[in-house]
One Martini backbone bead per residue (centre of mass of N, CA, C, O) as a GRO file, in nm:
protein
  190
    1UNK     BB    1  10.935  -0.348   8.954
    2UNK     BB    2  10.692  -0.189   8.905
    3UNK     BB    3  10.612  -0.147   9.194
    4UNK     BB    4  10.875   0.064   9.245
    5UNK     BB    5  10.808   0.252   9.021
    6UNK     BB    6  10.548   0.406   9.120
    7UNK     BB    7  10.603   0.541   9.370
    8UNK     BB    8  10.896   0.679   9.206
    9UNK     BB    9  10.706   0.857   9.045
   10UNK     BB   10  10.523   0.996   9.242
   11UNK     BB   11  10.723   1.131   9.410
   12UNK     BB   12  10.879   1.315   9.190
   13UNK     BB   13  10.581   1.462   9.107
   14UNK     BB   14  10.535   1.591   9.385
   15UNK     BB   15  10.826   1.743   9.371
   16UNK     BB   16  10.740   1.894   9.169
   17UNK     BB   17  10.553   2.038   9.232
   18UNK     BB   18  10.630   2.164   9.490
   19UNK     BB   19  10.829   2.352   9.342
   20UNK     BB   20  10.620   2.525   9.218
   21UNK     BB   21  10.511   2.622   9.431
   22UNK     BB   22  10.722   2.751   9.578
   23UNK     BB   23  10.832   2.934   9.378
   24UNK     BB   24  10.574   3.129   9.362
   25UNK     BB   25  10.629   3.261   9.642
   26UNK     BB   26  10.930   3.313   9.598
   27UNK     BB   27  10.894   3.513   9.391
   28UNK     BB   28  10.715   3.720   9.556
   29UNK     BB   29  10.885   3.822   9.755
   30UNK     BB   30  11.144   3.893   9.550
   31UNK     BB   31  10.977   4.128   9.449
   32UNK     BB   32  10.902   4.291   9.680
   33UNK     BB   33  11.175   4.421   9.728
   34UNK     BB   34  11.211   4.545   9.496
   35UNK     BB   35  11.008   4.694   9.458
   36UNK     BB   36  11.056   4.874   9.708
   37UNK     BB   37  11.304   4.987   9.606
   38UNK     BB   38  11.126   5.136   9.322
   39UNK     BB   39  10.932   5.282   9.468
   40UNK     BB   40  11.138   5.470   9.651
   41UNK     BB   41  11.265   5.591   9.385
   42UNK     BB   42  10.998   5.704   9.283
   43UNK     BB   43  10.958   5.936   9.534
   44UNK     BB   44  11.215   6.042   9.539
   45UNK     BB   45  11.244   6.125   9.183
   46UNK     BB   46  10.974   6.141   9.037
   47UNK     BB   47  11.012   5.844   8.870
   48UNK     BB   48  10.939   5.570   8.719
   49UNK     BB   49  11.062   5.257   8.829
   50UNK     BB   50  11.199   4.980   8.791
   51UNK     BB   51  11.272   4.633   8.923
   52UNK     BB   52  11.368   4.566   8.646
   53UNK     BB   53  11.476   4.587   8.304
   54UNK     BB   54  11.218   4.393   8.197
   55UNK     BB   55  11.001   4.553   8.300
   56UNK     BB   56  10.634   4.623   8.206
   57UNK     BB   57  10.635   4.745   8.526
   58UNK     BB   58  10.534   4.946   8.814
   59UNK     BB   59  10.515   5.127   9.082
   60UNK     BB   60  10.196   5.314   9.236
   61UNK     BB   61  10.210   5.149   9.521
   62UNK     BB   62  10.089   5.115   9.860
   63UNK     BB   63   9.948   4.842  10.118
   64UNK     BB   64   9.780   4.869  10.393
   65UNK     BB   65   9.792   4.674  10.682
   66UNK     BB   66   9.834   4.733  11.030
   67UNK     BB   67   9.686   4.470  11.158
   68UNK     BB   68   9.819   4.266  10.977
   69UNK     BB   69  10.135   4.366  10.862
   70UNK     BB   70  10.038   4.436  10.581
   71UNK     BB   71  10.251   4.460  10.264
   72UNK     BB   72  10.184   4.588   9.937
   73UNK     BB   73  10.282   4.651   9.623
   74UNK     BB   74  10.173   4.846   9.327
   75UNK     BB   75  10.088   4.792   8.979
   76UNK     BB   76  10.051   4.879   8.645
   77UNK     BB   77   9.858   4.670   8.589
   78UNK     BB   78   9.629   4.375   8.547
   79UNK     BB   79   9.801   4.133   8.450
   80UNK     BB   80   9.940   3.826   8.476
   81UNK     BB   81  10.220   3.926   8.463
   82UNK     BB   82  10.181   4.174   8.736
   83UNK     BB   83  10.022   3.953   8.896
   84UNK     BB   84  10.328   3.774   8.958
   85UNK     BB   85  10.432   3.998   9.163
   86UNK     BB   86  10.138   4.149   9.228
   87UNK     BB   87   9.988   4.390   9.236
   88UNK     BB   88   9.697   4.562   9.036
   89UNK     BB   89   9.625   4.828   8.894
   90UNK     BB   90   9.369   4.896   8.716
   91UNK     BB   91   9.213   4.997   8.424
   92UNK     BB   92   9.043   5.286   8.444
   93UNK     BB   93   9.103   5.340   8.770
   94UNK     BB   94   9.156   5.556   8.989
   95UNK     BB   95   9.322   5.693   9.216
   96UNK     BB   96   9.451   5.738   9.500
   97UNK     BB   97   9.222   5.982   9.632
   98UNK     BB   98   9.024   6.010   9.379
   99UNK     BB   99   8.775   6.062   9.209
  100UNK     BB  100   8.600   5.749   9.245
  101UNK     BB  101   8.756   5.360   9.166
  102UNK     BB  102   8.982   5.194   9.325
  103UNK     BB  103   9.164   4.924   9.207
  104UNK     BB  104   9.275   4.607   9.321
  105UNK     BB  105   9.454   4.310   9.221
  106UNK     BB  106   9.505   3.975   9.324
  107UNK     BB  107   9.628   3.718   9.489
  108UNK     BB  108   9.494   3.512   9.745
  109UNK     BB  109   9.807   3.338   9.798
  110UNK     BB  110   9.967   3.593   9.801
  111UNK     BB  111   9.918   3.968   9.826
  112UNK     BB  112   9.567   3.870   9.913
  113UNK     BB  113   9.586   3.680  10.175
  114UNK     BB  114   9.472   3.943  10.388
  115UNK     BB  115   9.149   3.943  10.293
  116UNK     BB  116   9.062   3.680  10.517
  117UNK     BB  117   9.091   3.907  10.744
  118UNK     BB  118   8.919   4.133  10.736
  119UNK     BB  119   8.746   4.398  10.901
  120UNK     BB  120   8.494   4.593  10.962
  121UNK     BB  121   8.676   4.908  10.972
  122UNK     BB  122   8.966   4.847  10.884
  123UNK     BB  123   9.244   5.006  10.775
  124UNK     BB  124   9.326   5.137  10.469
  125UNK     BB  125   9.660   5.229  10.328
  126UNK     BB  126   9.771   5.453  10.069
  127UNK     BB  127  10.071   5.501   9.865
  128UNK     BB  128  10.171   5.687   9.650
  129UNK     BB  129  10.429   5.790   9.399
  130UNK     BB  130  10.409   6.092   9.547
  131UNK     BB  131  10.372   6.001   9.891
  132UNK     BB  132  10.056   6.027   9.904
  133UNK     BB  133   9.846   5.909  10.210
  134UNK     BB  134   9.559   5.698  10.236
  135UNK     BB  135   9.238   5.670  10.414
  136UNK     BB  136   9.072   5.348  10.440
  137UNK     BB  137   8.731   5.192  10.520
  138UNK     BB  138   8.590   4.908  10.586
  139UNK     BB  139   8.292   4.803  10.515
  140UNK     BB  140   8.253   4.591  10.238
  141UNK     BB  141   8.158   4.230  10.122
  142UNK     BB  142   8.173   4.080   9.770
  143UNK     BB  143   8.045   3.800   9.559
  144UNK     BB  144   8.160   3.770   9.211
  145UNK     BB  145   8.158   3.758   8.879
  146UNK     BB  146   8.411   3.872   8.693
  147UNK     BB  147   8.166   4.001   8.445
  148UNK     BB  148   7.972   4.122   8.738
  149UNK     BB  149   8.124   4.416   8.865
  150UNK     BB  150   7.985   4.699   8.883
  151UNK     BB  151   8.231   4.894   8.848
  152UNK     BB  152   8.237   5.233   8.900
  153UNK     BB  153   8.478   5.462   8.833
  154UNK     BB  154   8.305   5.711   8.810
  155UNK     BB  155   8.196   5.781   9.054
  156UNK     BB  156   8.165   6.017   9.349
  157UNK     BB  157   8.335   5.900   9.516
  158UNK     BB  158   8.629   5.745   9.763
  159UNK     BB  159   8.729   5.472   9.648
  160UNK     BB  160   8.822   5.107   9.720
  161UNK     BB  161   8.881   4.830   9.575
  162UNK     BB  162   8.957   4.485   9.661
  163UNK     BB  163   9.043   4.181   9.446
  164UNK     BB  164   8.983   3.840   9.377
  165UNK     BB  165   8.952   3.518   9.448
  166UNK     BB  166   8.730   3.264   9.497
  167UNK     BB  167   8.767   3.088   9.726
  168UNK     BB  168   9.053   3.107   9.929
  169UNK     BB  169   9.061   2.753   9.954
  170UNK     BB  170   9.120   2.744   9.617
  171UNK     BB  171   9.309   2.535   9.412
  172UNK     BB  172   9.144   2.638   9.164
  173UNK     BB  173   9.019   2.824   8.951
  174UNK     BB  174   8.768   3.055   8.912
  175UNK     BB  175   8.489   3.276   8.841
  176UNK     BB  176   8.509   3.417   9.123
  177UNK     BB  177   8.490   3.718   9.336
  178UNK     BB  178   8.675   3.935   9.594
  179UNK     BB  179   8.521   4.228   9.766
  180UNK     BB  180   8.663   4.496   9.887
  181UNK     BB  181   8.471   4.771  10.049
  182UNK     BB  182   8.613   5.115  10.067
  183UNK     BB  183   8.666   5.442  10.226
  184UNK     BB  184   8.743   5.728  10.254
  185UNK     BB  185   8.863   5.937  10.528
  186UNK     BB  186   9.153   6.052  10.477
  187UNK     BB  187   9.433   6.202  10.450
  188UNK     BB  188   9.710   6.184  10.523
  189UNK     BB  189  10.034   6.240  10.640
  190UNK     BB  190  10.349   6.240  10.478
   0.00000   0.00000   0.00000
């Protein structure tokens, strides 16, 4: 009886595991379509709204990589909560296009997985929620202990630096950080 009881119990776990792993994808996709409306909503009228009645933080930006179809809403404020939605503009750093140092920081696993992708030189588009457009070229990247980012907000360039966890394939939460550090090209036309 024993016997099968440990493998029926084995693959349960297994079972629970996998479902909350797939939640967990499942949650970030159906979030960014909302984001999306929530988004397209506040360039049209000009005013922040949320993506749904309950959400405390609302669309900010949204961020593309041309090159490899990548796509993601960016919300306002760099909490857990608020990157288990999407990418999180962090707090007291520049809007994108303005002088200083945008950050925008997100999960490895969900909307930040297209940055073991990226190549220098890749240009990365950022549309802010007034509608207007900055085209940035990934420079640099590097990786940092989470609490010895050493970026300056208010340096004197026009820079984004994209923020994740290190490295791409673990499994368990780390203490580093990668940075991928791009300069502003030019403002695109909106």
């Amino acid at each position: 009886m024993h016997r099968r009881l440990l493998p029926l119990l084995l693959a349960l776990a297994g079972l629970i595991l996998f479902g909350q792993g797939a939640w967990i994808h499942a949650k970030a996709l159906l979030a960014q379509v909302l984001l999306e409306r929530a988004f397209a909503e506040t360039i049209a009228t000009g005013r922040d709204t949320k993506p749904w009645s309950w959400a405390d933080t609302w669309p900010v930006a949204r961020i593309e990589v041309k090159r490899l179809s990548a796509s993601a809403i960016v919300l306002a404020g760099s909490s857990g909560q608020a990157l288990a939605f999407g990418p999180g503009h962090v707090e007291f750093t520049a809007n994108a296009g303005e002088r200083g140092v945008t950050v925008y920081s997100a999960h490895r696993d969900t909307h930040f997985r297209f940055l073991k992708d990226i190549k220098i030189g890749d240009e990365i588009e950022v549309t802010r929620r007034d509608g207007k457009t900055f085209r940035y070229r990934a420079d640099s990247h590097s990786v940092m202990r989470f609490d010895q980012f050493g970026i300056d907000p208010l340096a004197n360039g026009y820079d984004l630096v994209l923020s994740t966890c290190w490295p791409f394939d673990a499994v368990t939460p780390g203490p580093d950080r990668y940075l991928l550090h791009s300069t502003l090209i030019e403002p695109a036309q909106p």
